[in-house]
mmJSON file of the N, C-alpha and C atoms, coordinates in Angstrom:
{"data_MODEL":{"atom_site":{
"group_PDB":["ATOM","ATOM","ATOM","ATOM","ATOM","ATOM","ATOM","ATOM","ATOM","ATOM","ATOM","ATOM","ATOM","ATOM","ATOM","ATOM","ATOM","ATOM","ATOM","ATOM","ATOM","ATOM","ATOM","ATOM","ATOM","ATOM","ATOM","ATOM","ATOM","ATOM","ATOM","ATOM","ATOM","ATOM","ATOM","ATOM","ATOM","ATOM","ATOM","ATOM","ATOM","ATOM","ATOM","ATOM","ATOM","ATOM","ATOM","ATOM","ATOM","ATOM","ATOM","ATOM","ATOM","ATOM","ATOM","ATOM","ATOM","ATOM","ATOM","ATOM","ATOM","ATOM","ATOM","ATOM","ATOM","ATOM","ATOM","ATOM","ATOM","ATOM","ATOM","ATOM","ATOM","ATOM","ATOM","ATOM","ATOM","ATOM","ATOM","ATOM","ATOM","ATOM","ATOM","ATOM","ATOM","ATOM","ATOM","ATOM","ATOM","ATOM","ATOM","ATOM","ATOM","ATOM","ATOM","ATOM","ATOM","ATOM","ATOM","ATOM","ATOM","ATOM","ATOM","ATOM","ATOM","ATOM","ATOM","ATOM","ATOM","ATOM","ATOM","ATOM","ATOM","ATOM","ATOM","ATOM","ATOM","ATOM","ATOM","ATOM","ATOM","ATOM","ATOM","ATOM","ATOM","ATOM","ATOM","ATOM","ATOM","ATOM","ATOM","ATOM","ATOM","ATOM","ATOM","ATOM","ATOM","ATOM","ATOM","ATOM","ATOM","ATOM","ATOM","ATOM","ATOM","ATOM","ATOM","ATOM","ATOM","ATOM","ATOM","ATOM","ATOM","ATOM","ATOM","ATOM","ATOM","ATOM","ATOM","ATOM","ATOM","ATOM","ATOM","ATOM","ATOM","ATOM","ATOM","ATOM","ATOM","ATOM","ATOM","ATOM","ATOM","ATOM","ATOM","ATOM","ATOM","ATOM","ATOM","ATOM","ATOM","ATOM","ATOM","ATOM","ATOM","ATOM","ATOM","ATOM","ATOM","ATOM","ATOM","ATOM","ATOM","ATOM","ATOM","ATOM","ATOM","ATOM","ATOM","ATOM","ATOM","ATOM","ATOM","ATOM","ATOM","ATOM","ATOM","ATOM","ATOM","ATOM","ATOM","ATOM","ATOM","ATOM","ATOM","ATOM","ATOM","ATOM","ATOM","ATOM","ATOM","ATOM","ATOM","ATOM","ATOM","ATOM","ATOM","ATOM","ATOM","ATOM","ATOM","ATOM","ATOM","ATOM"],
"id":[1,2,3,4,5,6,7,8,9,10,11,12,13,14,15,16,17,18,19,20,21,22,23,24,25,26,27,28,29,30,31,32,33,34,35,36,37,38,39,40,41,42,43,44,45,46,47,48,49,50,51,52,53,54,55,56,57,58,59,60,61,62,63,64,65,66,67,68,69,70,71,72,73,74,75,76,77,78,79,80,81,82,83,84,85,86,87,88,89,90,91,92,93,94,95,96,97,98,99,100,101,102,103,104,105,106,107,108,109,110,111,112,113,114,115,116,117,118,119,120,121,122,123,124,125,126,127,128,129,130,131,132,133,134,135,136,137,138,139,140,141,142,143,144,145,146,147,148,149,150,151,152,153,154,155,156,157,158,159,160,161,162,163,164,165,166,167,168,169,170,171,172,173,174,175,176,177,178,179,180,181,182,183,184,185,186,187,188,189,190,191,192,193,194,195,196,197,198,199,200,201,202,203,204,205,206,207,208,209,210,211,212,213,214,215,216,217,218,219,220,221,222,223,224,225,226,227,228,229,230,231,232,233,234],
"type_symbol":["N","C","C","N","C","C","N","C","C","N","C","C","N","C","C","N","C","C","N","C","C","N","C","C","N","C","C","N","C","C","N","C","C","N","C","C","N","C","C","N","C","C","N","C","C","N","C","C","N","C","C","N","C","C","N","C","C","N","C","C","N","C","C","N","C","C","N","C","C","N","C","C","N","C","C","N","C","C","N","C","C","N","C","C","N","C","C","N","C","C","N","C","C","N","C","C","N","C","C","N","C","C","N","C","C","N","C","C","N","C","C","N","C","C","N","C","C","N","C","C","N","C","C","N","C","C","N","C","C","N","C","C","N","C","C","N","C","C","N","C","C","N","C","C","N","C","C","N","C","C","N","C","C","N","C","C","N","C","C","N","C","C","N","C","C","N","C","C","N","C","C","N","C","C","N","C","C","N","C","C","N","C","C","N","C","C","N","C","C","N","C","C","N","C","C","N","C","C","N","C","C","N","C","C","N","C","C","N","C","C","N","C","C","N","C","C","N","C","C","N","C","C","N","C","C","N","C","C","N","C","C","N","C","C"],
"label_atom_id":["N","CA","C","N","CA","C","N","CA","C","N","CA","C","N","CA","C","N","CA","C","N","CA","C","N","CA","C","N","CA","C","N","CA","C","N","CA","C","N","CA","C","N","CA","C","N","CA","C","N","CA","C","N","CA","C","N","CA","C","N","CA","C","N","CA","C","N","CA","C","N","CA","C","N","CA","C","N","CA","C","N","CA","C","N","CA","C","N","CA","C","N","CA","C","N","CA","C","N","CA","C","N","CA","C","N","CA","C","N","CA","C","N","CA","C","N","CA","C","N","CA","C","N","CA","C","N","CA","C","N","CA","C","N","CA","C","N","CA","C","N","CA","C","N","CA","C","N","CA","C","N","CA","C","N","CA","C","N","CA","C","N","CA","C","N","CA","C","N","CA","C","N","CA","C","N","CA","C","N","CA","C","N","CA","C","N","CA","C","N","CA","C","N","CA","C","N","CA","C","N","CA","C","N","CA","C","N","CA","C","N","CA","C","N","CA","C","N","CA","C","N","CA","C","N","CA","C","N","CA","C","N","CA","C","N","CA","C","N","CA","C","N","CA","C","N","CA","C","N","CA","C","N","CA","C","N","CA","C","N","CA","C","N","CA","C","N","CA","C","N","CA","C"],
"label_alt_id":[null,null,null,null,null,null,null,null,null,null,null,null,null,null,null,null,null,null,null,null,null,null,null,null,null,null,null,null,null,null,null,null,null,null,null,null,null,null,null,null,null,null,null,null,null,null,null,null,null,null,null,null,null,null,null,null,null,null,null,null,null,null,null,null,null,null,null,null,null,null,null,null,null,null,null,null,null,null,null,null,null,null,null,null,null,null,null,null,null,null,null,null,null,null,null,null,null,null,null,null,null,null,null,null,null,null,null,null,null,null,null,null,null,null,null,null,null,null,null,null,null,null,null,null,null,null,null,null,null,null,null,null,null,null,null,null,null,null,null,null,null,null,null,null,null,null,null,null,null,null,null,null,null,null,null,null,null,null,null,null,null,null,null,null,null,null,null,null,null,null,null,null,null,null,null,null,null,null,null,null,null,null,null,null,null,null,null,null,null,null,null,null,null,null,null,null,null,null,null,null,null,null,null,null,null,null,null,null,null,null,null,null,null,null,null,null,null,null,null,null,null,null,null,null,null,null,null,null,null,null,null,null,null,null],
"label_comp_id":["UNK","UNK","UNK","UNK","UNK","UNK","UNK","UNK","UNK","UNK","UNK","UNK","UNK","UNK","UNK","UNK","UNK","UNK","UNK","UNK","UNK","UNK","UNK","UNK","UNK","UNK","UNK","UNK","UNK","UNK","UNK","UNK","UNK","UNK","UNK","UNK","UNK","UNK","UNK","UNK","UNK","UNK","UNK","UNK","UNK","UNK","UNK","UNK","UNK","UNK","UNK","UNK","UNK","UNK","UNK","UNK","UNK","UNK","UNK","UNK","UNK","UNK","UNK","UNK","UNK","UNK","UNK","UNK","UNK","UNK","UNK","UNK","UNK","UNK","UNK","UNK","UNK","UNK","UNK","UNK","UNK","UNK","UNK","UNK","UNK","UNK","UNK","UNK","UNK","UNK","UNK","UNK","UNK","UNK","UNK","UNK","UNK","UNK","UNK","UNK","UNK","UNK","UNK","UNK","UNK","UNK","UNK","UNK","UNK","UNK","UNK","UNK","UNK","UNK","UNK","UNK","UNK","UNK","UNK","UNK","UNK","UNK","UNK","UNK","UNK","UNK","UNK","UNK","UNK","UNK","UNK","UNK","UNK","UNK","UNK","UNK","UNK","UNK","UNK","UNK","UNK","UNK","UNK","UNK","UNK","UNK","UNK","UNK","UNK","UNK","UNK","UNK","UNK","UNK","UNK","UNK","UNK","UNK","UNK","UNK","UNK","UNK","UNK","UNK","UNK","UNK","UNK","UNK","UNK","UNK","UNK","UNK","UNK","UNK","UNK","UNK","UNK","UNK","UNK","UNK","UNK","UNK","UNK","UNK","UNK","UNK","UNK","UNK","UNK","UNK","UNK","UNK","UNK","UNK","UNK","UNK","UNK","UNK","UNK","UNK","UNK","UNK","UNK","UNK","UNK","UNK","UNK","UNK","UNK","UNK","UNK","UNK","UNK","UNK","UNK","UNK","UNK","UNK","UNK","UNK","UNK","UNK","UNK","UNK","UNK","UNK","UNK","UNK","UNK","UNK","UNK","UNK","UNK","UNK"],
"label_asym_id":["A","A","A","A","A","A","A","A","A","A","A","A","A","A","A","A","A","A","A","A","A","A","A","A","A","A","A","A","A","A","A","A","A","A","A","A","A","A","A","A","A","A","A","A","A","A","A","A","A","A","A","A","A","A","A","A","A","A","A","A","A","A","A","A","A","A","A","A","A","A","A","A","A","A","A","A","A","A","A","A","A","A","A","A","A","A","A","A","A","A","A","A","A","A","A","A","A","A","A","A","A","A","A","A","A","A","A","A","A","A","A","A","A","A","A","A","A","A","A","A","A","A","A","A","A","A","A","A","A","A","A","A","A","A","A","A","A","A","A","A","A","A","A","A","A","A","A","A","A","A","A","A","A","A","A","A","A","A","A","A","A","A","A","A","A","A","A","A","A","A","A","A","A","A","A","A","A","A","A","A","A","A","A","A","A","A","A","A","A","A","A","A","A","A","A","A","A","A","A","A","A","A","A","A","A","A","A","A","A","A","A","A","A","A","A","A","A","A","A","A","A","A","A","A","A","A","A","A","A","A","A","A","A","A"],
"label_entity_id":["1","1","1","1","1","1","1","1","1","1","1","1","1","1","1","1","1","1","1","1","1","1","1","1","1","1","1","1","1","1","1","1","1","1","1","1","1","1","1","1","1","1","1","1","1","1","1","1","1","1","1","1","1","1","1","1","1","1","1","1","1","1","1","1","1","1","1","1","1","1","1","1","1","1","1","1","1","1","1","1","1","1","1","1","1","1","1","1","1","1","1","1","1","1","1","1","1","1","1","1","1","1","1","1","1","1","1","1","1","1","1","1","1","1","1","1","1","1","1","1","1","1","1","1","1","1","1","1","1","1","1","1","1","1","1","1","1","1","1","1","1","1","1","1","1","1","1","1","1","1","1","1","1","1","1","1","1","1","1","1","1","1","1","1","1","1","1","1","1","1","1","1","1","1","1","1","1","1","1","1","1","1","1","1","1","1","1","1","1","1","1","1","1","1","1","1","1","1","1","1","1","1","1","1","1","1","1","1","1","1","1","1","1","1","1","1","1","1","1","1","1","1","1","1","1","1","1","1","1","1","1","1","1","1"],
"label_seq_id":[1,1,1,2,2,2,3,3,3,4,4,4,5,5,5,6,6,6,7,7,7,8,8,8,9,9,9,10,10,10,11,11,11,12,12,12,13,13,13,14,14,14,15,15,15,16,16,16,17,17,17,18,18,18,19,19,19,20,20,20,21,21,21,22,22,22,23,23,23,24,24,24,25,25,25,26,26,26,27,27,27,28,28,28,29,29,29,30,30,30,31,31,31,32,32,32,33,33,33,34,34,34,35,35,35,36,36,36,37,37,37,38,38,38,39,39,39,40,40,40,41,41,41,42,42,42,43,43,43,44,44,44,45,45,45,46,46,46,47,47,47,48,48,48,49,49,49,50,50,50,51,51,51,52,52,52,53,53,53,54,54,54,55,55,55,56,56,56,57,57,57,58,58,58,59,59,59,60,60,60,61,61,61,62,62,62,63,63,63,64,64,64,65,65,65,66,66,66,67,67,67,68,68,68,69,69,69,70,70,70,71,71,71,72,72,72,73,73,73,74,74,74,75,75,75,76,76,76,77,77,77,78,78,78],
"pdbx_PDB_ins_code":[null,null,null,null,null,null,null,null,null,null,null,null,null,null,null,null,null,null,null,null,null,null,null,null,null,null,null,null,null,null,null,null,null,null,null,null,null,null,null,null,null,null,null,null,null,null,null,null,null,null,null,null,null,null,null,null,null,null,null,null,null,null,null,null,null,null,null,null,null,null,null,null,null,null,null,null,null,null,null,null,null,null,null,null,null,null,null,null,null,null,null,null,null,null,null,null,null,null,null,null,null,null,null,null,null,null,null,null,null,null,null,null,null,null,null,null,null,null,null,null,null,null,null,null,null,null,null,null,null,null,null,null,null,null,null,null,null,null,null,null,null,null,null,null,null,null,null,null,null,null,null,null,null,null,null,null,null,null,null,null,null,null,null,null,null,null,null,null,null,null,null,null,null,null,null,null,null,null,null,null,null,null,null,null,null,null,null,null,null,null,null,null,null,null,null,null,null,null,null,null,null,null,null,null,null,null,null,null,null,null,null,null,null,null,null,null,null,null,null,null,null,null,null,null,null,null,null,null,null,null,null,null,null,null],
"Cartn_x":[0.831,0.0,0.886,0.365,1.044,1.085,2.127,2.199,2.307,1.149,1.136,1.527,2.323,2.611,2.622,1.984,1.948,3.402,4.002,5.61,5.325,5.372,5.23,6.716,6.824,8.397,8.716,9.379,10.325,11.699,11.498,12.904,13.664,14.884,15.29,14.965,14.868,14.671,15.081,13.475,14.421,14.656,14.749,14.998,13.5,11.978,11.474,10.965,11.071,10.885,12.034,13.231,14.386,13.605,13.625,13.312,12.2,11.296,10.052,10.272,11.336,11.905,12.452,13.385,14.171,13.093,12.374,11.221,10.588,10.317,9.33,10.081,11.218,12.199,12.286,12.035,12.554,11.406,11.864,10.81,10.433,8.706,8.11,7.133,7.547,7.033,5.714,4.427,3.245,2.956,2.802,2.057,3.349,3.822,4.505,3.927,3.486,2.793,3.66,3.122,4.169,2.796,3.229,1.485,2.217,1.123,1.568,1.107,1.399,1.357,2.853,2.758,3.898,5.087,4.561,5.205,5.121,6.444,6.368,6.053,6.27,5.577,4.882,4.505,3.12,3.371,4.207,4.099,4.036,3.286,2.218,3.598,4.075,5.14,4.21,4.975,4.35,4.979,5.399,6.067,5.723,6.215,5.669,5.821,6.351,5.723,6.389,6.613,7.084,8.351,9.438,10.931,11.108,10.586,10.463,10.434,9.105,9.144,9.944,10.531,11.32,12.941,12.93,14.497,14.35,13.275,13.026,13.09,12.791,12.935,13.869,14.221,15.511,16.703,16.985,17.963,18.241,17.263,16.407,16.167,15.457,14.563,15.348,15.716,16.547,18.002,18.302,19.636,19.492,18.107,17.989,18.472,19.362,19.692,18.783,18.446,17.163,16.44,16.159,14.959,15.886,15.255,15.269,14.893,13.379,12.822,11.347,11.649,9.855,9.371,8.128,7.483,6.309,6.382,5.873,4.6,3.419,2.348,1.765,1.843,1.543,-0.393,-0.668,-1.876,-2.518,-3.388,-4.086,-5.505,-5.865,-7.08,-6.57,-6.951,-7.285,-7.903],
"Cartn_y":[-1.174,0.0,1.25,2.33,3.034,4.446,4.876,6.029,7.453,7.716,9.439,10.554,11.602,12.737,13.981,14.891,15.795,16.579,17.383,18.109,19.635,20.132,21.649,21.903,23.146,23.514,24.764,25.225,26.4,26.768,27.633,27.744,28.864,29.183,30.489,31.646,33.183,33.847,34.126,34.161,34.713,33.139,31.821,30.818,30.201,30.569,29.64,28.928,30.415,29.894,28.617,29.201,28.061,26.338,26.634,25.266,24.539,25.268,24.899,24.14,24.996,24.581,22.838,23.078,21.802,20.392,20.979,20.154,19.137,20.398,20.122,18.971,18.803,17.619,16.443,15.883,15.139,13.472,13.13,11.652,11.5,10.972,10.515,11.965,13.162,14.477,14.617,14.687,14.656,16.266,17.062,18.377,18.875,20.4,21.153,22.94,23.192,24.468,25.469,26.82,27.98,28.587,28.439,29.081,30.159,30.684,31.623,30.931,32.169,31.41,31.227,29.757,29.765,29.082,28.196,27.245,28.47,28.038,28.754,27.881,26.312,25.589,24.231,23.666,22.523,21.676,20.384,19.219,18.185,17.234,15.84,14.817,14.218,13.036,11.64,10.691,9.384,8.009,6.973,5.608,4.564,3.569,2.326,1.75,2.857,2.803,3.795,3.473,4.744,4.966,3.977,3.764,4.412,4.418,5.202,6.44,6.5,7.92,9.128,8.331,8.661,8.975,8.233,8.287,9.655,9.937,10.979,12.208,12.093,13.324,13.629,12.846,12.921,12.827,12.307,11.94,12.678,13.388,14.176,15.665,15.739,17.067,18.033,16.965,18.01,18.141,18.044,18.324,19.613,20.235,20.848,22.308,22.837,24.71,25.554,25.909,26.56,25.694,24.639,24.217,24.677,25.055,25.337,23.967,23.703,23.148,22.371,20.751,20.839,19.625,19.316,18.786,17.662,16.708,15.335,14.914,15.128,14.681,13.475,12.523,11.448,11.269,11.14,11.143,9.343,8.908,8.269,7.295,8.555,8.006,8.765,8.9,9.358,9.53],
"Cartn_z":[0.0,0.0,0.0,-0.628,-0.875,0.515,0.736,1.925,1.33,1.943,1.08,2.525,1.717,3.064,2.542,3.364,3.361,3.877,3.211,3.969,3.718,5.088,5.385,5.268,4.756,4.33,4.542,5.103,5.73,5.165,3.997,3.365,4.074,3.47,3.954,2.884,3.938,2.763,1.935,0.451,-1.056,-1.642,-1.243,-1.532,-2.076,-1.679,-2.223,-3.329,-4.391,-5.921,-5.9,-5.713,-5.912,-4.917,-3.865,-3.612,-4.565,-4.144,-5.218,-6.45,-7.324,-8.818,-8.38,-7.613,-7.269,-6.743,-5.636,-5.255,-6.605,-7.267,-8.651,-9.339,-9.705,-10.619,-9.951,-8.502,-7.706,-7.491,-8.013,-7.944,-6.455,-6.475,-5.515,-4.83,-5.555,-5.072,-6.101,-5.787,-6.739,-6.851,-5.979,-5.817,-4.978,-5.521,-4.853,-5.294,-4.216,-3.59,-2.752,-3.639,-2.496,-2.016,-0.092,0.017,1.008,1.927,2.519,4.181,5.058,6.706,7.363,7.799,8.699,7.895,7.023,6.074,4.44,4.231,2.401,1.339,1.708,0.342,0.928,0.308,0.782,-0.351,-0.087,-1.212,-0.911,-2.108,-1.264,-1.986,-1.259,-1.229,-1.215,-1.716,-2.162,-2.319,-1.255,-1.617,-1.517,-1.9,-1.43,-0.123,0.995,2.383,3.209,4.174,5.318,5.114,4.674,4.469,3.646,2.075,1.175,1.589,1.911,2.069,3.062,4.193,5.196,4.33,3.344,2.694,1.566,1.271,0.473,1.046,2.207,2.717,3.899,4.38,5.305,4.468,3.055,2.033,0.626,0.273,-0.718,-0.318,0.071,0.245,1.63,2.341,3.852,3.256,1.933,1.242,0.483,-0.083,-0.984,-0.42,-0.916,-0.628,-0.226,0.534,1.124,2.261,2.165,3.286,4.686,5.641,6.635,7.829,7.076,8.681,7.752,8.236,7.215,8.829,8.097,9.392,8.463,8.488,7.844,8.273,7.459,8.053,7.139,7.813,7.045,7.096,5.686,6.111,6.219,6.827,7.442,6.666,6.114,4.731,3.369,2.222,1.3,0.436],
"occupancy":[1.0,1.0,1.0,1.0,1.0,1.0,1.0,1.0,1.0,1.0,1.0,1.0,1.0,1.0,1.0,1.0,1.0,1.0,1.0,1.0,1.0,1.0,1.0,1.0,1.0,1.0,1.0,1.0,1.0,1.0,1.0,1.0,1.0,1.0,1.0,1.0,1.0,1.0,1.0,1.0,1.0,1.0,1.0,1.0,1.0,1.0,1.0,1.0,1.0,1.0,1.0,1.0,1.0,1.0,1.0,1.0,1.0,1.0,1.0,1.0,1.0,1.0,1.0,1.0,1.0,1.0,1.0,1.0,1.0,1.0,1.0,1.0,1.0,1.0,1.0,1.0,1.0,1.0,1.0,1.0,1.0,1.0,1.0,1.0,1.0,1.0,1.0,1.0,1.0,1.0,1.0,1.0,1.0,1.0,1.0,1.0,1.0,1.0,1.0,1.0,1.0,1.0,1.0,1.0,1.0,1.0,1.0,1.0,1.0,1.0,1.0,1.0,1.0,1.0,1.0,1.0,1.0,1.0,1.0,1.0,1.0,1.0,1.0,1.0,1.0,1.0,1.0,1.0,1.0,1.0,1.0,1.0,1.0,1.0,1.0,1.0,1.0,1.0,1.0,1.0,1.0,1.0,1.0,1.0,1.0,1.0,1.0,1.0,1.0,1.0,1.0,1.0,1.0,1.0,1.0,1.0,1.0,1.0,1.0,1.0,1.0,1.0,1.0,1.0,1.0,1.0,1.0,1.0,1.0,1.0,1.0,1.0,1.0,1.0,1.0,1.0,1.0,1.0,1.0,1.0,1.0,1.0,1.0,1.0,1.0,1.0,1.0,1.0,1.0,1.0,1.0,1.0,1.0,1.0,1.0,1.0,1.0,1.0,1.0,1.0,1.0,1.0,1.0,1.0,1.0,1.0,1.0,1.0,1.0,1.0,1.0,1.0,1.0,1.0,1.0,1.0,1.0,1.0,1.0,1.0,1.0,1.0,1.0,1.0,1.0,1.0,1.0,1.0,1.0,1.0,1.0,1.0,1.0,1.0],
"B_iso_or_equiv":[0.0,0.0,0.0,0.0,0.0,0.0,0.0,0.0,0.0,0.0,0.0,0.0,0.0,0.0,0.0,0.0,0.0,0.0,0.0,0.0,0.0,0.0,0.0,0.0,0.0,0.0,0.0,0.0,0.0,0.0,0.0,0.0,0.0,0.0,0.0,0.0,0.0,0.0,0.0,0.0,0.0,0.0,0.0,0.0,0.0,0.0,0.0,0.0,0.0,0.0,0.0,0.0,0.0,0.0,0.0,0.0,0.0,0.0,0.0,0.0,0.0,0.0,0.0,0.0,0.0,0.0,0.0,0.0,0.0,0.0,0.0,0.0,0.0,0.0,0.0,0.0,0.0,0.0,0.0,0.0,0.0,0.0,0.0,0.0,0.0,0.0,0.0,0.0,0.0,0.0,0.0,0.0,0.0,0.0,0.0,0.0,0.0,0.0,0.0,0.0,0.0,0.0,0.0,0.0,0.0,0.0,0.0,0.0,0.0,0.0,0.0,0.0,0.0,0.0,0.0,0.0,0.0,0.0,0.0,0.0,0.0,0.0,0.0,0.0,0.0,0.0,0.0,0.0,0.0,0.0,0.0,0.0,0.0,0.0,0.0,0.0,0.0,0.0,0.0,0.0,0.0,0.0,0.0,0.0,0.0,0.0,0.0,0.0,0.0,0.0,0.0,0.0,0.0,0.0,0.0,0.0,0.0,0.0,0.0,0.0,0.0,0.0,0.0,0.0,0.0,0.0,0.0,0.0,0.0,0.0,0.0,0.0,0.0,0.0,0.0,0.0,0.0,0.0,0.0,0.0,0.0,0.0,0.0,0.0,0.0,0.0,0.0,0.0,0.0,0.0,0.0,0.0,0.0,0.0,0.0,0.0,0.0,0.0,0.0,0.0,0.0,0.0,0.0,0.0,0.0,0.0,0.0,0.0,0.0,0.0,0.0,0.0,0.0,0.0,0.0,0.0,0.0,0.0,0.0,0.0,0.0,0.0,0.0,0.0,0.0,0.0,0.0,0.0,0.0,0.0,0.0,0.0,0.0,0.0],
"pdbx_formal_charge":[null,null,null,null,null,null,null,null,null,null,null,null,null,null,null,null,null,null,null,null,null,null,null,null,null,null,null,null,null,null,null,null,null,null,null,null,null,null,null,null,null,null,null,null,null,null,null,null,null,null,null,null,null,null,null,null,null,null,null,null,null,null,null,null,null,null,null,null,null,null,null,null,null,null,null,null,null,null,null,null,null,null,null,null,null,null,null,null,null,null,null,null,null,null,null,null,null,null,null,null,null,null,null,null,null,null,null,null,null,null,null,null,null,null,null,null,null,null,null,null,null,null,null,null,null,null,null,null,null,null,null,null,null,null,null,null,null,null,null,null,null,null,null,null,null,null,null,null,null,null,null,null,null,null,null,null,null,null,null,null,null,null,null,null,null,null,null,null,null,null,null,null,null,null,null,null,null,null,null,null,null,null,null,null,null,null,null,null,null,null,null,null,null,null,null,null,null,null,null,null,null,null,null,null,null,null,null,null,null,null,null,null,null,null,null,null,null,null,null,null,null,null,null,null,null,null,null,null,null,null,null,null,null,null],
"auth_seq_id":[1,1,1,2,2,2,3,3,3,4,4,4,5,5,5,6,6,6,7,7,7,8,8,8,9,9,9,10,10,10,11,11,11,12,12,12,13,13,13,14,14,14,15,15,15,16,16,16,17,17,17,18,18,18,19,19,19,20,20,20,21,21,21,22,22,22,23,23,23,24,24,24,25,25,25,26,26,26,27,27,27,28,28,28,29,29,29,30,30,30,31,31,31,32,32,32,33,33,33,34,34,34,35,35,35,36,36,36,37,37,37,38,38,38,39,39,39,40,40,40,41,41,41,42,42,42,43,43,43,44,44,44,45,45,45,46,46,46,47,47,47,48,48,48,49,49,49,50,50,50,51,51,51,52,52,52,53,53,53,54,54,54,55,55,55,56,56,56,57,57,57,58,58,58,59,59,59,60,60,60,61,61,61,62,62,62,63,63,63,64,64,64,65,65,65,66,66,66,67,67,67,68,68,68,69,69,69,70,70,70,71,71,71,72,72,72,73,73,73,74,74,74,75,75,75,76,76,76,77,77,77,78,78,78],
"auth_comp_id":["UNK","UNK","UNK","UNK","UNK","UNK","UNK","UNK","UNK","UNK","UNK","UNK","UNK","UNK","UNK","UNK","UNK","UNK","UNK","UNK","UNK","UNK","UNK","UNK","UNK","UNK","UNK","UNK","UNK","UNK","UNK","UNK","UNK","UNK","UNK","UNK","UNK","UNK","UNK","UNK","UNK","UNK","UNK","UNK","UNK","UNK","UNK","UNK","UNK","UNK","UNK","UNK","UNK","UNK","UNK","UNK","UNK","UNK","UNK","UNK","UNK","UNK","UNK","UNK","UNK","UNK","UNK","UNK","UNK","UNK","UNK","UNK","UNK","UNK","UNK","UNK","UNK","UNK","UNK","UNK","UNK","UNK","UNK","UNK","UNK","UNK","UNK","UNK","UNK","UNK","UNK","UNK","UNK","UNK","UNK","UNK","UNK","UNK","UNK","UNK","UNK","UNK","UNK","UNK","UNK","UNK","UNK","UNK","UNK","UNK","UNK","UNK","UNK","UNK","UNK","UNK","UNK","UNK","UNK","UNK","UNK","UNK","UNK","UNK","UNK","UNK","UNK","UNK","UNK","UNK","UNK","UNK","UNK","UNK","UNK","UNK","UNK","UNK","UNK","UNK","UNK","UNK","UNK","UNK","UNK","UNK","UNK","UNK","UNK","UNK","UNK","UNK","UNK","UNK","UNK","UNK","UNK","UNK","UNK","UNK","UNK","UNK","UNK","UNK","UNK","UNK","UNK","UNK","UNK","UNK","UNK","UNK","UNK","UNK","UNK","UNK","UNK","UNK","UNK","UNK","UNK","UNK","UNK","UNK","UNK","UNK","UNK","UNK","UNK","UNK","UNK","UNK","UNK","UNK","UNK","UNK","UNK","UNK","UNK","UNK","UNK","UNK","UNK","UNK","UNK","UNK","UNK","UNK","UNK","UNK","UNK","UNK","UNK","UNK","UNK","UNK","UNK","UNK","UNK","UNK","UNK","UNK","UNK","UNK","UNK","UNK","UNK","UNK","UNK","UNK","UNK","UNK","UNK","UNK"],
"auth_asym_id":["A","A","A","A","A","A","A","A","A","A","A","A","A","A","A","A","A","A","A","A","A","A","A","A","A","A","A","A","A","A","A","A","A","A","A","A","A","A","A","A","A","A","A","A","A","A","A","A","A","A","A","A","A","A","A","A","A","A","A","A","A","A","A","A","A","A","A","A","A","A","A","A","A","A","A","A","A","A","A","A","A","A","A","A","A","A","A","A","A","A","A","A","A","A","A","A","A","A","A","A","A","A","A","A","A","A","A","A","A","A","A","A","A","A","A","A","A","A","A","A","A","A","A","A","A","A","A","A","A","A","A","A","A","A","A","A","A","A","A","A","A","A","A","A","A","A","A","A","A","A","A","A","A","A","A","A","A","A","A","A","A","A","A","A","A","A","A","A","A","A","A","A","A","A","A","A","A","A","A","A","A","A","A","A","A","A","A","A","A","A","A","A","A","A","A","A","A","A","A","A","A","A","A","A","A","A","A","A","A","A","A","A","A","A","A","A","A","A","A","A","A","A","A","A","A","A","A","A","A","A","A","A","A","A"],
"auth_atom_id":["N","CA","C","N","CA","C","N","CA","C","N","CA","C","N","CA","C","N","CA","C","N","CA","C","N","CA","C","N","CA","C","N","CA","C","N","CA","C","N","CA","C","N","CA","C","N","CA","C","N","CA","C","N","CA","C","N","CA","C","N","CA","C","N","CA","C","N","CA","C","N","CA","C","N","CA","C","N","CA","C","N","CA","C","N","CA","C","N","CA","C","N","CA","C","N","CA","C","N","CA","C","N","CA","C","N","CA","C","N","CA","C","N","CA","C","N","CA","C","N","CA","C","N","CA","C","N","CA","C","N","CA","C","N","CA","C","N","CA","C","N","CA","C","N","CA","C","N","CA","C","N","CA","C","N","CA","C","N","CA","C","N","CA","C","N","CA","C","N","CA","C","N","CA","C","N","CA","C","N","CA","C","N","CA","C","N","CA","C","N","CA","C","N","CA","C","N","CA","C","N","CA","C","N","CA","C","N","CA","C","N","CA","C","N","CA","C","N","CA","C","N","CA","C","N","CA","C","N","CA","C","N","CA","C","N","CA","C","N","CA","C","N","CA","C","N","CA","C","N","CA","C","N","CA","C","N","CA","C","N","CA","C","N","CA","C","N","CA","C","N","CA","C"],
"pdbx_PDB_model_num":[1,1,1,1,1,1,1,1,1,1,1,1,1,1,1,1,1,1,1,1,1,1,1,1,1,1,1,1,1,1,1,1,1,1,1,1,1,1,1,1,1,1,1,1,1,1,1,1,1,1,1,1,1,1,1,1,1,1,1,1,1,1,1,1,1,1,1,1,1,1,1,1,1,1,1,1,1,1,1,1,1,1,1,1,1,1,1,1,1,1,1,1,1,1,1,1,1,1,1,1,1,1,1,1,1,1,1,1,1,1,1,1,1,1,1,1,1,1,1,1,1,1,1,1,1,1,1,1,1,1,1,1,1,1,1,1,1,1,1,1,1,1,1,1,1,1,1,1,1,1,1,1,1,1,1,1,1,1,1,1,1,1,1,1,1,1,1,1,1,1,1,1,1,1,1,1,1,1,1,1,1,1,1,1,1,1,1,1,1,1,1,1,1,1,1,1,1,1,1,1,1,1,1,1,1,1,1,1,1,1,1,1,1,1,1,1,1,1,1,1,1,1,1,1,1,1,1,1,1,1,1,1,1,1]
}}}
């Protein structure tokens, strides 16, 4: 079954078009969003389970130039 997540993202400033761009190329990333609030972008991540998806973003995404700080919400139903 497949594990879907939600990742709230905290770049530094002036960085988030750039993350965004980078986000956007990166396998397993479906939807990447620049919103406004506390978080600067909102993108729905996707694997064939928690390992996956844990390696994508602890391995992947917490590498990218800019992120600051993201926070993993795995969702539950869909």
């Amino acid at each position: 079954m497949t594990t879907k997540a939600y990742l709230l993202i905290e770049t530094a400033v002036g960085k988030t078009r750039d993350v965004a761009t980078t986000l956007t190329g990166l396998p397993g990333i479906a939807t990447v969003d620049v919103v406004t609030g506390p978080y600067d972008i909102i993108a729905v991540v996707s694997g064939e389970d928690m390992t996956v998806v844990g390696d994508l973003v602890t391995g992947h995404i917490h590498t990218v130039t800019g992120v600051v700080r993201t926070v993993t919400c795995v969702a539950v139903t869909s």
